[in-house]
MDAnalysis code that builds the backbone (N, CA, C; Angstrom):
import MDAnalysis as mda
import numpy as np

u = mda.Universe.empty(240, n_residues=80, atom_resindex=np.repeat(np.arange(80), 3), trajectory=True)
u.add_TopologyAttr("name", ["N", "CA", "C"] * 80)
u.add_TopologyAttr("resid", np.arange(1, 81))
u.add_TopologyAttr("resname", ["UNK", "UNK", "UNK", "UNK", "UNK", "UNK", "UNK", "UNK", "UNK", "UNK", "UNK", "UNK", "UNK", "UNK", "UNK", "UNK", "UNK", "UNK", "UNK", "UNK", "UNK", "UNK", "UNK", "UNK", "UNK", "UNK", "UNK", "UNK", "UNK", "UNK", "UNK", "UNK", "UNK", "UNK", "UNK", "UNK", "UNK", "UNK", "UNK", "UNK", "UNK", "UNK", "UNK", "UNK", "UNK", "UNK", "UNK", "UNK", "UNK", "UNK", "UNK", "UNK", "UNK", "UNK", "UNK", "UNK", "UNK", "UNK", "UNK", "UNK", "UNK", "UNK", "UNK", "UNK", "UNK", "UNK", "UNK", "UNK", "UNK", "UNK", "UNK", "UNK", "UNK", "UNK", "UNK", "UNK", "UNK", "UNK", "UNK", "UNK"])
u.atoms.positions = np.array([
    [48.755, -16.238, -41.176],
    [50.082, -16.605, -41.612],
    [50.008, -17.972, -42.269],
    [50.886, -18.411, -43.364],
    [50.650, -19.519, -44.040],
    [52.169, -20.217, -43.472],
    [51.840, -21.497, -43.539],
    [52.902, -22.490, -43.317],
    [54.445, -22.621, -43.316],
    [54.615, -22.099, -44.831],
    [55.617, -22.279, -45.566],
    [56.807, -20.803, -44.976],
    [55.981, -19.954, -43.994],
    [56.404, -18.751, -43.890],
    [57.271, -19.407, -42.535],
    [57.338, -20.502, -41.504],
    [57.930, -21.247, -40.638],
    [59.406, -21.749, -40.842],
    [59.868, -21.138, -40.196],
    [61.220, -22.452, -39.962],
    [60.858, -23.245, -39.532],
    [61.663, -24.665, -39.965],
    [61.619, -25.651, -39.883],
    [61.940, -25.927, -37.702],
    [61.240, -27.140, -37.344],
    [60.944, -26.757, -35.938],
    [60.282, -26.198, -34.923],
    [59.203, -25.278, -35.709],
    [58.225, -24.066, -35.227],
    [56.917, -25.071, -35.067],
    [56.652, -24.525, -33.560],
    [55.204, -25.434, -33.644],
    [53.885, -24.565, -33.471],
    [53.115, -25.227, -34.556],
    [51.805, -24.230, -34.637],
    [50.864, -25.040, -34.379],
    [49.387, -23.753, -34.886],
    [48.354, -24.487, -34.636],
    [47.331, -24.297, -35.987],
    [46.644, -25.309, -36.227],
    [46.204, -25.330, -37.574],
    [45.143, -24.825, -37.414],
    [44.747, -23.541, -38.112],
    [43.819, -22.779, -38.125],
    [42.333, -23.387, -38.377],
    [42.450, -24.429, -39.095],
    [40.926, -24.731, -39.648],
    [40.196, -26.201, -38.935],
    [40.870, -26.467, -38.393],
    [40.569, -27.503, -37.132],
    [41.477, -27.765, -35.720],
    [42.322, -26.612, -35.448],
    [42.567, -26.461, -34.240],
    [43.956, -27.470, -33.606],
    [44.569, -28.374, -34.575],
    [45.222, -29.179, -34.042],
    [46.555, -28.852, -33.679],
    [47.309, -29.100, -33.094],
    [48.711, -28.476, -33.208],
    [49.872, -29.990, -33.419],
    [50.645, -29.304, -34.277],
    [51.586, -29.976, -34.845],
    [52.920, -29.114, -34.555],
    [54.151, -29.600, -35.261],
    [55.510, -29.273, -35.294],
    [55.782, -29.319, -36.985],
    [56.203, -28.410, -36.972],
    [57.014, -28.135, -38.438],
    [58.444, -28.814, -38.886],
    [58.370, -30.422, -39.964],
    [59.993, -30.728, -39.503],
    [60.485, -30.205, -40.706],
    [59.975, -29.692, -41.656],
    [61.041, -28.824, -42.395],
    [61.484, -29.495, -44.216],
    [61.038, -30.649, -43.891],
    [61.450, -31.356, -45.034],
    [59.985, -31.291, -45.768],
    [60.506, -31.177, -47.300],
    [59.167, -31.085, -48.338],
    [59.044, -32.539, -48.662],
    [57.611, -32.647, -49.220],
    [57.614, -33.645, -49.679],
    [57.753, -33.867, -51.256],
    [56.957, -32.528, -51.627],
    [56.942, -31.685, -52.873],
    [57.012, -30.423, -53.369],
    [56.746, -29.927, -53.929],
    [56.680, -28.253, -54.497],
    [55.727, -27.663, -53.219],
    [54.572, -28.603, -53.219],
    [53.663, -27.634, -52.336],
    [53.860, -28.483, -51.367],
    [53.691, -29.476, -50.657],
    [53.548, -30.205, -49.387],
    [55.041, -30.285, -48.343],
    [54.578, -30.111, -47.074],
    [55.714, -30.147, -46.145],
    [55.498, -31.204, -45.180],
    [56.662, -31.450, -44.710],
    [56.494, -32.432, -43.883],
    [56.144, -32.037, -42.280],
    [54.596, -32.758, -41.497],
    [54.481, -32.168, -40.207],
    [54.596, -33.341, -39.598],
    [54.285, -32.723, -37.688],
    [54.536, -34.238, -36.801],
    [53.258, -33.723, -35.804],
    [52.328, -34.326, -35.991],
    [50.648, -33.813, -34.831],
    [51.484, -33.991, -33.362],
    [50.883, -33.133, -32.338],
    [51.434, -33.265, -30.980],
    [51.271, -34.481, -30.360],
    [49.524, -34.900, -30.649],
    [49.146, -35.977, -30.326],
    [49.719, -37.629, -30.782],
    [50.637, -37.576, -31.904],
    [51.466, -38.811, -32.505],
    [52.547, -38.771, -32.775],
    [53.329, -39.893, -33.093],
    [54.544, -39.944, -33.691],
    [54.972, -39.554, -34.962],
    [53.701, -40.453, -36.320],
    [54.088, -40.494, -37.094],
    [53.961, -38.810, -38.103],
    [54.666, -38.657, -39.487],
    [54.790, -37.485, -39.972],
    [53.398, -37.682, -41.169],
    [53.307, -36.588, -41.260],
    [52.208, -36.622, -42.317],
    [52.453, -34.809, -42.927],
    [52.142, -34.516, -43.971],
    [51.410, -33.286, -44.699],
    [50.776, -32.787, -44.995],
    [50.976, -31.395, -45.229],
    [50.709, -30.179, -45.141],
    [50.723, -29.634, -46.338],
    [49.624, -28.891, -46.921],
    [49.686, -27.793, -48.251],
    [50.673, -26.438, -47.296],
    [51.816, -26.248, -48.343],
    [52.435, -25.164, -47.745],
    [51.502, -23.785, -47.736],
    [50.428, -23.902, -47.858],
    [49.141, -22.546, -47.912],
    [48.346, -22.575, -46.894],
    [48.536, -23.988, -46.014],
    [47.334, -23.793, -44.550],
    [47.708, -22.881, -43.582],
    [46.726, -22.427, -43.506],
    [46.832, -20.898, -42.782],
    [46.937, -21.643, -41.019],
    [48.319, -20.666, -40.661],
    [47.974, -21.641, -38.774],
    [48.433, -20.060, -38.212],
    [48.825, -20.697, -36.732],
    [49.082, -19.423, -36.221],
    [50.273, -20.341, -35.213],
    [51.485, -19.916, -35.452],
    [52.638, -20.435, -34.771],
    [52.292, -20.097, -33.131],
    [52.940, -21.248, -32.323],
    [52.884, -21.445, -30.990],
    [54.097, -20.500, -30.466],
    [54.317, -19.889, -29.375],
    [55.493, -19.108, -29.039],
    [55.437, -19.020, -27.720],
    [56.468, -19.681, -26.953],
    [56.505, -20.110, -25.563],
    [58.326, -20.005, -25.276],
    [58.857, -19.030, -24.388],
    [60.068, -18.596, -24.550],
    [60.575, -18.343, -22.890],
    [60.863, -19.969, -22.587],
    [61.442, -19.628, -20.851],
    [62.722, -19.417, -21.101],
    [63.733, -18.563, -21.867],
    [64.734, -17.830, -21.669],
    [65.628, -18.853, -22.147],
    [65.713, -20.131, -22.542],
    [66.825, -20.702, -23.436],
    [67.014, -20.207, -24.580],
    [68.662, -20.692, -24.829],
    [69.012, -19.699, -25.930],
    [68.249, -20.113, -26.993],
    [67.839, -21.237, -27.597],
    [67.282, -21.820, -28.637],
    [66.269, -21.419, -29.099],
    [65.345, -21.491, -27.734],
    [63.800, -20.926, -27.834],
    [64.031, -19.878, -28.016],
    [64.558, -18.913, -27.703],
    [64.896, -17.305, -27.909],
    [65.429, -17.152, -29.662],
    [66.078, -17.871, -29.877],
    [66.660, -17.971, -31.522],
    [65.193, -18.322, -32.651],
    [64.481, -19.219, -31.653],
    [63.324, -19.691, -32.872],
    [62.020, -18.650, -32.924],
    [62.065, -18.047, -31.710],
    [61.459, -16.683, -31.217],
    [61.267, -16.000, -32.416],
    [62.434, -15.382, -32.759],
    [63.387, -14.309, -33.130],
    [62.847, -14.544, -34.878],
    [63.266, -16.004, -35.043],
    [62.900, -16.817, -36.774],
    [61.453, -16.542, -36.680],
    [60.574, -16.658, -35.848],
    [59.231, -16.969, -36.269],
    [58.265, -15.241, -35.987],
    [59.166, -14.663, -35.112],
    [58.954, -13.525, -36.095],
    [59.009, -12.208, -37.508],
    [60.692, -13.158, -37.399],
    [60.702, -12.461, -38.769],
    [60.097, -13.000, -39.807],
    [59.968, -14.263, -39.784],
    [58.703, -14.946, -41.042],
    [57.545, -14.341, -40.736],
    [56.916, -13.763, -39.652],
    [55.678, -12.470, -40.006],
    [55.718, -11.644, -40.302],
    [56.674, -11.062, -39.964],
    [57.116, -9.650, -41.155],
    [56.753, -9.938, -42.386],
    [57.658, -10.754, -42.977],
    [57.416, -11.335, -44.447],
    [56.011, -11.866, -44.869],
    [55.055, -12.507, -44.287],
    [54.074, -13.046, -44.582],
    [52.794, -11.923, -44.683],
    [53.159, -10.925, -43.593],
    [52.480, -9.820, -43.172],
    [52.780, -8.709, -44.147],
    [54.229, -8.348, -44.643],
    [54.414, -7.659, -45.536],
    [54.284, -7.855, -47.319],
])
């Protein structure tokens, strides 16, 4: 799955060195998005083409259940 296929808020893990970040949603450009590493504060970017694999952890709040719901239908789409 590629990046850009995320709502904004979705936290993954970066396929090609393992790190996990948070998705905040804001571009920087055409191709770059804005991320936040687990391990820091500050934001840095992302080619909207890095392949990750979204995190999905769902103890029954409504929210987590809503972003659930978003981050699978962006695999449909990415997948289809």
């Amino acid at each position: 799955m590629q990046l850009r296929h995320l709502p904004a808020g979705t936290r993954f893990k970066l396929l090609r060195n393992g790190q996990k970040y948070t998705l905040n949603g804001a571009q920087l450009c055409k191709h770059r998005l804005f991320v936040k590493r687990d391990s820091g504060q500050e934001l840095t970017d992302l080619n909207h083409q890095c392949e990750i694999k979204p995190i999905i952890r769902c103890t029954g709040t409504a929210s987590e259940t809503i972003q659930m719901i978003e981050v699978c239908k962006a695999l449909r789409v990415s997948n289809g």
